[in-house]
C-alpha positions in Angstrom: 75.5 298.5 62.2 73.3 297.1 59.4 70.1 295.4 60.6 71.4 292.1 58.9 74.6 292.6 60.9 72.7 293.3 64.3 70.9 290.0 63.6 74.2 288.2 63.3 75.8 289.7 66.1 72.9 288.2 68.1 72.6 284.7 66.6 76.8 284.7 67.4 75.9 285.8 70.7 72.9 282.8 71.3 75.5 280.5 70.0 78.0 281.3 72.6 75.7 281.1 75.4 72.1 281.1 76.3 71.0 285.1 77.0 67.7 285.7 78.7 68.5 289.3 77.6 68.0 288.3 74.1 64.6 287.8 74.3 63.9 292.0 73.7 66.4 292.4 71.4 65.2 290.2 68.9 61.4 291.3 69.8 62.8 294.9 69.0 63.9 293.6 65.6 60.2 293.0 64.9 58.9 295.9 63.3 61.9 296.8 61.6 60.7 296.3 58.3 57.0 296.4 56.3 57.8 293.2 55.3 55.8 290.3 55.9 58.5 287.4 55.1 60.7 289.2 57.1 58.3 289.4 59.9 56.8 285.9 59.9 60.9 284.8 60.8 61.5 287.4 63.3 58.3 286.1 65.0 59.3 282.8 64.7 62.4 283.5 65.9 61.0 285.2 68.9 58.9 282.1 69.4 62.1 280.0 69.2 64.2 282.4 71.6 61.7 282.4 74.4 61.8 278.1 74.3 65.5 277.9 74.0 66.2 280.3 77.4 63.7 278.0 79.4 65.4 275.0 79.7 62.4 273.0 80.4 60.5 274.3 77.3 63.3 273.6 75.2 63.5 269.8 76.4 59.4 269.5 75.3 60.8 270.0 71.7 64.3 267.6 71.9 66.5 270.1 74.1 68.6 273.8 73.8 70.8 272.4 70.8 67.8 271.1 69.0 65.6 274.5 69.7 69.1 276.5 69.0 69.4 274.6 65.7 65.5 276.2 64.4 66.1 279.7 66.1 69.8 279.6 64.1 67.8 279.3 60.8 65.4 282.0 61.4 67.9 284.5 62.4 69.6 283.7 59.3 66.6 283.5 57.1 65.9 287.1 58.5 69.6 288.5 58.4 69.5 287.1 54.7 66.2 289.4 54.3 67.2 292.4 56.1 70.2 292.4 53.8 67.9 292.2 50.7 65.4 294.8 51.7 68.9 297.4 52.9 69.8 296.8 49.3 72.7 293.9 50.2 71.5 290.9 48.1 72.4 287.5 49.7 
């Protein structure tokens, strides 16, 4: 499996249901590439994950479907970049 497909798989996953065992996978995804777009969303993603599996953090920024909605967009901003930088252009 293709980093941009691993980074799907997991956004599919979040979508289905909120996964405290999330949380590492994505911070595994980190360091994946030397590529500072691509790490700027994975750490915002990280950021985003860690809100939206603490219910009470997520409700300081508008709830878990307003917090989902952000970490959504960074997974796919970084799938869309992991394709890229694999040679898979968007």
């Amino acid at each position: 499996m293709t980093i941009e497909e691993q980074i799907r798989y997991l956004t599919s996953r979040l979508v289905a249901h909120s996964d405290a065992e999330i949380v590492p996978e994505v911070c595994g995804l980190l360091n994946v590439f030397d590529d500072g777009n691509y790490r700027e969303r994975i750490s915002d993603a990280v950021r985003w994950v860690e809100i939206y599996v603490d219910p009470q953090k997520a409700e300081a920024y508008g709830g878990q479907t307003v917090v989902l909605e952000f970490l959504v967009q960074e997974l796919a901003t970084a799938a869309d970049l992991a394709g890229a930088l694999q040679g898979n252009p968007p």
